[in-house]
HTML snippet that shows the backbone in 3Dmol.js (N, CA, C, O; Angstrom):
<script src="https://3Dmol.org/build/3Dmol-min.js"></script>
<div id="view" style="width:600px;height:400px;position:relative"></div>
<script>
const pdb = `
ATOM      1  N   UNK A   1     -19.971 -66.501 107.943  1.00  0.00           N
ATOM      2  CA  UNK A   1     -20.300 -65.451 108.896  1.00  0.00           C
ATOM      3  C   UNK A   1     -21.219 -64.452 108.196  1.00  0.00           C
ATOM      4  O   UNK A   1     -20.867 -64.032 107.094  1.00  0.00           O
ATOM      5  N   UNK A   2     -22.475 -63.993 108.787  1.00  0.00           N
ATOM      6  CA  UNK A   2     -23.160 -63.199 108.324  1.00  0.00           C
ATOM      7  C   UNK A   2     -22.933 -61.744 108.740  1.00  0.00           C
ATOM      8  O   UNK A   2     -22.019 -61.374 109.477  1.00  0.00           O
ATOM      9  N   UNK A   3     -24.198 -60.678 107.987  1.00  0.00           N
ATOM     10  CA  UNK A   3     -23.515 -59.502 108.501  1.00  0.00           C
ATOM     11  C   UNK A   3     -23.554 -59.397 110.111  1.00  0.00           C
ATOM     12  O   UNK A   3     -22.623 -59.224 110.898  1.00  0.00           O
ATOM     13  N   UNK A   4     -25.252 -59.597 110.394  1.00  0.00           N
ATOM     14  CA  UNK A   4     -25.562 -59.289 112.108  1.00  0.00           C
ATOM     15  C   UNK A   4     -24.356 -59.937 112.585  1.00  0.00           C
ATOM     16  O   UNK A   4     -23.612 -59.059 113.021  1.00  0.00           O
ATOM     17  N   UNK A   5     -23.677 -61.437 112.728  1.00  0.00           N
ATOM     18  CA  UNK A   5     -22.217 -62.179 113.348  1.00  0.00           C
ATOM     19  C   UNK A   5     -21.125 -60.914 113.005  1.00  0.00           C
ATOM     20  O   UNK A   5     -20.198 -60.803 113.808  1.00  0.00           O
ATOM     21  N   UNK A   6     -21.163 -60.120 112.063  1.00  0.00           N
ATOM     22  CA  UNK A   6     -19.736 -59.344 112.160  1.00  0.00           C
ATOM     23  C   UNK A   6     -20.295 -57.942 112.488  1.00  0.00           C
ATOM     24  O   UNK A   6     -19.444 -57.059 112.385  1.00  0.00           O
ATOM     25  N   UNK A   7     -21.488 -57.544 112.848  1.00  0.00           N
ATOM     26  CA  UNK A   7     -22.049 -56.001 113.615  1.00  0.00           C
ATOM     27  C   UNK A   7     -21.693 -57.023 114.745  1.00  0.00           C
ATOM     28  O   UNK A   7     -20.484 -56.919 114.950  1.00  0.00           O
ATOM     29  N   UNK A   8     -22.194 -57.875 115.482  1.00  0.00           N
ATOM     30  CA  UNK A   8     -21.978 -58.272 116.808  1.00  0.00           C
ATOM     31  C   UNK A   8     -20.292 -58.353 117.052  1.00  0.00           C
ATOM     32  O   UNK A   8     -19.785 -57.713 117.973  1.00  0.00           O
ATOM     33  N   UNK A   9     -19.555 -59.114 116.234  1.00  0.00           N
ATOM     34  CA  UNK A   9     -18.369 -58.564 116.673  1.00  0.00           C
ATOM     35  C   UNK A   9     -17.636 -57.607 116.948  1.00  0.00           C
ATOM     36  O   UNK A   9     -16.757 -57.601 117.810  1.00  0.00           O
ATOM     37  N   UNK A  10     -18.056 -56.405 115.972  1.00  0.00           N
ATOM     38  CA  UNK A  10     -17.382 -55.280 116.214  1.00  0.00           C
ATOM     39  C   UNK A  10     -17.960 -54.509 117.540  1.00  0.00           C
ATOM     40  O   UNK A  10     -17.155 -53.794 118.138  1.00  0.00           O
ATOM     41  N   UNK A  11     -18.854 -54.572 117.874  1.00  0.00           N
ATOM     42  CA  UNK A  11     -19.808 -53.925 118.768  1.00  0.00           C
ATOM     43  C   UNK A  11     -19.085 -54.649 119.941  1.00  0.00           C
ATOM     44  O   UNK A  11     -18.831 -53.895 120.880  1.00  0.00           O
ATOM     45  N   UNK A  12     -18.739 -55.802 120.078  1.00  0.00           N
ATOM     46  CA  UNK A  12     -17.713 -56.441 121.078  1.00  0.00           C
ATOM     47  C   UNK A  12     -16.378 -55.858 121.526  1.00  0.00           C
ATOM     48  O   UNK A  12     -15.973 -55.534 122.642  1.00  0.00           O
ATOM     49  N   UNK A  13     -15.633 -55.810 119.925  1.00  0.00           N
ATOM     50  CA  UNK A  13     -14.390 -55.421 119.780  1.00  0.00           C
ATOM     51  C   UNK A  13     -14.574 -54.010 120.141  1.00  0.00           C
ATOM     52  O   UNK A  13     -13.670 -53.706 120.920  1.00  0.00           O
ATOM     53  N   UNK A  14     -15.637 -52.658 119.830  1.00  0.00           N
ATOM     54  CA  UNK A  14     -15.493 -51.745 120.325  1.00  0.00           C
ATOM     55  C   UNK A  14     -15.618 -51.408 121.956  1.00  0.00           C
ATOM     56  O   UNK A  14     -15.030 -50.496 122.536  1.00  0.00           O
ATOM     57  N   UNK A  15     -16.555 -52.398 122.557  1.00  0.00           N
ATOM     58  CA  UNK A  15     -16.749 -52.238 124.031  1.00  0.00           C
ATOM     59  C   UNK A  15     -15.147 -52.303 124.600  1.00  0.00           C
ATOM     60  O   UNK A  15     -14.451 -51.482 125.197  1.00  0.00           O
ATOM     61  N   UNK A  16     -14.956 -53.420 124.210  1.00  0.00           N
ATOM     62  CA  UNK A  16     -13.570 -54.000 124.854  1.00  0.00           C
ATOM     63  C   UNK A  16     -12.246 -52.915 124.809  1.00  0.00           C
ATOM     64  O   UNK A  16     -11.343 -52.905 125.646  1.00  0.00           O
ATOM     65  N   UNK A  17     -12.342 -52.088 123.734  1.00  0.00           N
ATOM     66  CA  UNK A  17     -11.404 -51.305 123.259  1.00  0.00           C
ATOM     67  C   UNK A  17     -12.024 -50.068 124.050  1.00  0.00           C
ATOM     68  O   UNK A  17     -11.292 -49.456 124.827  1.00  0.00           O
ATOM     69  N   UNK A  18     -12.852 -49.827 123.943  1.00  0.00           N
ATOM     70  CA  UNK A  18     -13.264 -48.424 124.775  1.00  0.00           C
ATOM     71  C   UNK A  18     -12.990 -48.927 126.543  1.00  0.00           C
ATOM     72  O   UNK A  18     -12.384 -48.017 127.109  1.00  0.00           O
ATOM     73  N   UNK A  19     -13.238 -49.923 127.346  1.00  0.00           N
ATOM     74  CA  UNK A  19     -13.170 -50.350 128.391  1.00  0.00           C
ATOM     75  C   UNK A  19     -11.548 -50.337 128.757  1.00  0.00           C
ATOM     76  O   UNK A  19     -11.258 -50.338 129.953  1.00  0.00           O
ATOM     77  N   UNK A  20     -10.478 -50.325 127.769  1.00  0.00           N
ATOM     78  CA  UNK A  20      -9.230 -50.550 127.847  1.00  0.00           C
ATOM     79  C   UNK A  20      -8.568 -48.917 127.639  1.00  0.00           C
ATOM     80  O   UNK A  20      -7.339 -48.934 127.558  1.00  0.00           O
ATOM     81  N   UNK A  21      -8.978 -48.017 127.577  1.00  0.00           N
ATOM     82  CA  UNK A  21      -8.661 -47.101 126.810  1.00  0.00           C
ATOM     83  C   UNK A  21      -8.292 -46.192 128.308  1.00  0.00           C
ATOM     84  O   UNK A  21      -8.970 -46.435 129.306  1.00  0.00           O
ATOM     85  N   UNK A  22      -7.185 -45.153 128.366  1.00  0.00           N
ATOM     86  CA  UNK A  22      -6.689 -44.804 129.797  1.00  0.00           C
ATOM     87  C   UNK A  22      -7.808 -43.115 129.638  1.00  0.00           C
ATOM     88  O   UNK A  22      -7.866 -42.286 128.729  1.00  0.00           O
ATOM     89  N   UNK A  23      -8.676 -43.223 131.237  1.00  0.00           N
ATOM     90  CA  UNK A  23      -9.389 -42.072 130.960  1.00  0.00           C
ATOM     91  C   UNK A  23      -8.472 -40.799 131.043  1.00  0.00           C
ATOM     92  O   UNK A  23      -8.549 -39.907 130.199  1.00  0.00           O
ATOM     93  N   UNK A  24      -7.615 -40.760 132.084  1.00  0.00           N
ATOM     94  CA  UNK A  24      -6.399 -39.684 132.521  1.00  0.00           C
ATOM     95  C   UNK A  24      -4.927 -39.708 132.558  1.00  0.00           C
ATOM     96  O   UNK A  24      -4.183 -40.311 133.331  1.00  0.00           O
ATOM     97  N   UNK A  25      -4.731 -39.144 131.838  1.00  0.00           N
ATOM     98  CA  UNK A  25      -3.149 -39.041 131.828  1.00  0.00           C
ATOM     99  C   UNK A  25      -2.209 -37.930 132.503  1.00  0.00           C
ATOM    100  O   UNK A  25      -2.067 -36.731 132.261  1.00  0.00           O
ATOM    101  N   UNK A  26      -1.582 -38.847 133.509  1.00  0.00           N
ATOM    102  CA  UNK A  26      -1.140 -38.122 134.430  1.00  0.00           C
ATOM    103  C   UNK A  26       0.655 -38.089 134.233  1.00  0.00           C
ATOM    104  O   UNK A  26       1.273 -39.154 134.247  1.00  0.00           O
ATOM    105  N   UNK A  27       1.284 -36.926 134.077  1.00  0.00           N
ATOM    106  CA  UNK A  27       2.589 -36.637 133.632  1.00  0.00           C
ATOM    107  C   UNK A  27       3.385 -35.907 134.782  1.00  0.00           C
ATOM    108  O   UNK A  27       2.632 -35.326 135.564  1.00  0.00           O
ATOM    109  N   UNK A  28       4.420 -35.824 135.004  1.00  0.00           N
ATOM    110  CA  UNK A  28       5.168 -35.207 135.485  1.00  0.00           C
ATOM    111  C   UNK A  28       6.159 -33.591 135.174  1.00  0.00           C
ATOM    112  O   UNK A  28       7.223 -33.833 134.605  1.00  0.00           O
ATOM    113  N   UNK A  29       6.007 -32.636 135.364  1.00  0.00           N
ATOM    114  CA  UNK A  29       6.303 -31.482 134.887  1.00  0.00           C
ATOM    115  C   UNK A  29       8.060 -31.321 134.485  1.00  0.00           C
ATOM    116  O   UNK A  29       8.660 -30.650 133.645  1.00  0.00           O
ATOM    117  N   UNK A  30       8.529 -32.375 135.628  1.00  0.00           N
ATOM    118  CA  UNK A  30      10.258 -32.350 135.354  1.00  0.00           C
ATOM    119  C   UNK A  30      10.251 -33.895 134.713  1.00  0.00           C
ATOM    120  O   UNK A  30       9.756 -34.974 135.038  1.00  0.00           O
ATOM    121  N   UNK A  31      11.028 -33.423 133.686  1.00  0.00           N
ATOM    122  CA  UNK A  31      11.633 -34.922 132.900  1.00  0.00           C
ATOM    123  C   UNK A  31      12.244 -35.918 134.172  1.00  0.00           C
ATOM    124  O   UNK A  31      12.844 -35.636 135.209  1.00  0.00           O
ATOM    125  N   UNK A  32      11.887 -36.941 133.700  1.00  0.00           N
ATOM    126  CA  UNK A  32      12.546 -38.138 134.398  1.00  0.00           C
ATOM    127  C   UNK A  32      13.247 -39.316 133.200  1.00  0.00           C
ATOM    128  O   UNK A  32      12.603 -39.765 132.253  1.00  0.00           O
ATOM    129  N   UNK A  33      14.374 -39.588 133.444  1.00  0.00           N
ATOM    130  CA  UNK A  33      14.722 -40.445 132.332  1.00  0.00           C
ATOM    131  C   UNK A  33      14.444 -41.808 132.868  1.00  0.00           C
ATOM    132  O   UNK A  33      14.485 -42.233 134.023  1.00  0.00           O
ATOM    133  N   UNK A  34      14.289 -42.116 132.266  1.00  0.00           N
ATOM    134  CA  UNK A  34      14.101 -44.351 133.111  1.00  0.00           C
ATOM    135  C   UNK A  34      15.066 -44.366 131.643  1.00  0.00           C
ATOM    136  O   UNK A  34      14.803 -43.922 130.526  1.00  0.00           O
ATOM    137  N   UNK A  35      16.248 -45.054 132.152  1.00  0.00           N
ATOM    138  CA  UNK A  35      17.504 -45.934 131.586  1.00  0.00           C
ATOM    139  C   UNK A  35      16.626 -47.250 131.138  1.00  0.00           C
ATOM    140  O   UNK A  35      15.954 -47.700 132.066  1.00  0.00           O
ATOM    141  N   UNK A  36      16.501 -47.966 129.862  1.00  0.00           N
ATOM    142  CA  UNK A  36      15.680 -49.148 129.474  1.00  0.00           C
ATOM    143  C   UNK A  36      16.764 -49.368 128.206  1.00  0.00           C
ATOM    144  O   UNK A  36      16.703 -49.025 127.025  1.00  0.00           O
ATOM    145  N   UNK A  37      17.895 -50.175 129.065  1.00  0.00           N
ATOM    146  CA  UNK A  37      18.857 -50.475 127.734  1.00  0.00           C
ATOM    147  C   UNK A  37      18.989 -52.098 127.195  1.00  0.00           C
ATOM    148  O   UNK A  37      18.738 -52.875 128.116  1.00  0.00           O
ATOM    149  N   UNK A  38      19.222 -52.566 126.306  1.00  0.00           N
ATOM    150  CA  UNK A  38      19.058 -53.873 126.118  1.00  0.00           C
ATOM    151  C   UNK A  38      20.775 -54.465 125.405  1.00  0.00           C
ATOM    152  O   UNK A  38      21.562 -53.523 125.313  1.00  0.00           O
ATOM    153  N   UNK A  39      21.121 -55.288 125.123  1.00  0.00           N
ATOM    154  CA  UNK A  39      22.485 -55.572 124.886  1.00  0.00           C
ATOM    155  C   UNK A  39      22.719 -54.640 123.744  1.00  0.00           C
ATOM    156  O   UNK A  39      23.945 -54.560 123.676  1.00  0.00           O
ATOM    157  N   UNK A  40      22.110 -53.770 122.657  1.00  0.00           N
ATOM    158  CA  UNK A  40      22.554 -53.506 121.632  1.00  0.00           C
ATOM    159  C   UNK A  40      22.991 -51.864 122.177  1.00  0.00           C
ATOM    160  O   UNK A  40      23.467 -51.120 121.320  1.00  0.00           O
ATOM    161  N   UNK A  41      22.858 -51.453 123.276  1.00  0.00           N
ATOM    162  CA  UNK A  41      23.069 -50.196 123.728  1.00  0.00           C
ATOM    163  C   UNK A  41      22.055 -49.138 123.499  1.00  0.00           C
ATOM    164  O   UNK A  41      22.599 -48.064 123.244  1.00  0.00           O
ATOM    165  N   UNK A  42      20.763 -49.088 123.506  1.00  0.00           N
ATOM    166  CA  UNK A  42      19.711 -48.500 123.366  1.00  0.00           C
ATOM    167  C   UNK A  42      19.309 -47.814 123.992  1.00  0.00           C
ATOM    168  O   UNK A  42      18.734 -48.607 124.739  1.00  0.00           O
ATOM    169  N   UNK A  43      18.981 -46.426 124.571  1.00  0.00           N
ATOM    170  CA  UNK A  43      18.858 -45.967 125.842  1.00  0.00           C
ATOM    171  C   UNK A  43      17.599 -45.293 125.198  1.00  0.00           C
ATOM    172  O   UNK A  43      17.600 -44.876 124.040  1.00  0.00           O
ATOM    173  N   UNK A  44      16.330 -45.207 126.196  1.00  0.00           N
ATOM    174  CA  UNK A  44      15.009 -45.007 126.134  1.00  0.00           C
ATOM    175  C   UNK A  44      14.557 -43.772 127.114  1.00  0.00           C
ATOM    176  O   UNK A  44      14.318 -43.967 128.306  1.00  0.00           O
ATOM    177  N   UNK A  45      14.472 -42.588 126.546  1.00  0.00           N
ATOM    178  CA  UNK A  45      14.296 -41.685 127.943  1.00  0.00           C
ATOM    179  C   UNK A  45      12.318 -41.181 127.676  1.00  0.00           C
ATOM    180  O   UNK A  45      11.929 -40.334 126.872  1.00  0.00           O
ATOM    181  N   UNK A  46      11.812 -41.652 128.211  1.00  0.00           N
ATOM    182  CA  UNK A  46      10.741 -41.902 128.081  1.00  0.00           C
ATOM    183  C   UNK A  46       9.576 -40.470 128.274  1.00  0.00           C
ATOM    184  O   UNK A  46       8.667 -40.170 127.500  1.00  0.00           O
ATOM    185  N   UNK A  47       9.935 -39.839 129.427  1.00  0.00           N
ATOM    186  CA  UNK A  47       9.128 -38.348 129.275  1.00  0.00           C
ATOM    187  C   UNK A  47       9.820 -37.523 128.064  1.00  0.00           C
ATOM    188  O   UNK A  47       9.029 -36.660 127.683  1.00  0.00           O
ATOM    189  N   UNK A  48      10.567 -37.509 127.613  1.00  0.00           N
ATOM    190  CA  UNK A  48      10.908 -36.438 126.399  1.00  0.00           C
ATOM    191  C   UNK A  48      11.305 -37.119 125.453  1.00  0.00           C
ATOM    192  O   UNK A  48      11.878 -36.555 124.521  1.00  0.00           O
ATOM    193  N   UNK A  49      11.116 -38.413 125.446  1.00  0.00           N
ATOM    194  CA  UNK A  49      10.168 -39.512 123.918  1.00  0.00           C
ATOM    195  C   UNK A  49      11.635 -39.418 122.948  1.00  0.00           C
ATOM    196  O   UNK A  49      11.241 -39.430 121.782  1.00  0.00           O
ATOM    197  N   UNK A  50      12.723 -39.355 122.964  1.00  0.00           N
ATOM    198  CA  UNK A  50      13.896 -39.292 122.694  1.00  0.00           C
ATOM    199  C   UNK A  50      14.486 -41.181 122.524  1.00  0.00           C
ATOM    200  O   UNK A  50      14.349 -42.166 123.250  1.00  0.00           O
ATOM    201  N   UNK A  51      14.822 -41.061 121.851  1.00  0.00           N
ATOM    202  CA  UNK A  51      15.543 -42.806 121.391  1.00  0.00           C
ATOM    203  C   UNK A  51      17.217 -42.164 121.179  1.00  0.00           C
ATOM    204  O   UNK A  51      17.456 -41.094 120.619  1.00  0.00           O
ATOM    205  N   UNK A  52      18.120 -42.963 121.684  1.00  0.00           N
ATOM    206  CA  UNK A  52      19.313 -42.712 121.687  1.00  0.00           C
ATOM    207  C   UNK A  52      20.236 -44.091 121.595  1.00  0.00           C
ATOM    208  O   UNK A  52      20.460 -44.998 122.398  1.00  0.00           O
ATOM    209  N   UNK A  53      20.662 -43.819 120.241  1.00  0.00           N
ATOM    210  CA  UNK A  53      21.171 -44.984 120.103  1.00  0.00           C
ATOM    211  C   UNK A  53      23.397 -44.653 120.216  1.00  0.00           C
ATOM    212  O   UNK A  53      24.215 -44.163 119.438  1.00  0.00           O
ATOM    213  N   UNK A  54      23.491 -45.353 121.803  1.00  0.00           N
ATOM    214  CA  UNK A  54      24.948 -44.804 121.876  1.00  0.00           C
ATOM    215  C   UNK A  54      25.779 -45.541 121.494  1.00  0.00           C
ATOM    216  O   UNK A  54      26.961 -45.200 121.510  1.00  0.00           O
TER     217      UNK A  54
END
`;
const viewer = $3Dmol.createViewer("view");
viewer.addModel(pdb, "pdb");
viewer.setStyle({}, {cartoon: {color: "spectrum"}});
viewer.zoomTo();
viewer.render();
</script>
């Protein structure tokens, strides 16, 4: 692989990554918990980014 083959890749890899990237982030002012538990008892409260392991 030469250099121009790995400028062309990255120049790929950056389009693709900028095209994927979220323009607005839209939040909610009151916490909401979403319950996301799995057999080990894990509880995920996702607006106030908290891990709770019960």
């Amino acid at each position: 692989m030469n250099i121009s083959e790995l400028e062309d890749d990255i120049k790929e890899i950056y389009f693709i990554t900028k095209q994927m990237t979220i323009k607005t982030i839209i939040h909610l002012l009151t916490p909401i918990e979403y319950l996301l538990t799995n057999n080990k008892k894990v509880k995920l409260s996702i607006n106030n980014m908290q891990l709770k392991i019960l």
